[in-house]
N, C-alpha and C positions, 0 to 999 in steps of 0.2 A: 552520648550516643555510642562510644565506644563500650559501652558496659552491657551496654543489648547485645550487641552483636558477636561480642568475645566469646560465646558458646556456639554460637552460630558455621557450620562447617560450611555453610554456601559462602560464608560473606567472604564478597571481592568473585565473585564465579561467575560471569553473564551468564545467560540462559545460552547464548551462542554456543559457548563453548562447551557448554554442559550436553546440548544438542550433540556439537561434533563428535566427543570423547565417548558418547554412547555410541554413536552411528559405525565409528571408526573400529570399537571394540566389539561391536556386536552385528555389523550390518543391518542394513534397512529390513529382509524378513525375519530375524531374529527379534528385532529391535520392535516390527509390527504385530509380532507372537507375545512377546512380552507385555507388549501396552499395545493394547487394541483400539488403534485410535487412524481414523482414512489417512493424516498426512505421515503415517510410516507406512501403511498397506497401497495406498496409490498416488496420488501427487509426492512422490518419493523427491525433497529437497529441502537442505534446512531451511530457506526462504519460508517455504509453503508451513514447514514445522513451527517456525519461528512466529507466524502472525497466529497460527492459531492457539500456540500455545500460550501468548500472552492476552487473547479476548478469554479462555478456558481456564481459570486457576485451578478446575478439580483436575484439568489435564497434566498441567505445571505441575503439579504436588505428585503425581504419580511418577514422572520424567525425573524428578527431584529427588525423591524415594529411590528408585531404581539407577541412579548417578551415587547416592551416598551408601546403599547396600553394595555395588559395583566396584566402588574408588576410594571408599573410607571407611577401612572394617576396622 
């Protein structure tokens, strides 16, 4: 299992965190500018971020994208 994941730059990364470290760096309208998605533009809380991001994996994949362009050049 370890052999999958060794190229992998999320692995070991919640999504929690990956949430915070955007929110923190970019704020909530930046953050809503960037990825056009209601729980950055109005239910503003990682809570509210956090369940919708895990029923939405095309949403996940953009949060994820813009975390590793962000934090891992």
């Amino acid at each position: 299992m370890a052999e999958i994941q060794k190229n992998n730059p999320l692995h070991g990364i919640t999504l929690e965190k990956i949430v915070t470290d955007l929110q923190l760096h970019y704020g909530w309208e930046k953050l809503g500018n960037l990825i056009r998605i209601d729980c950055f533009t109005n239910n503003q809380s990682i809570k509210s971020s956090l369940n919708f991001l895990r029923k939405m994996p095309w949403a996940r994949k953009k949060v994820e994208d813009l975390y590793l362009t962000t934090f891992h050049q």
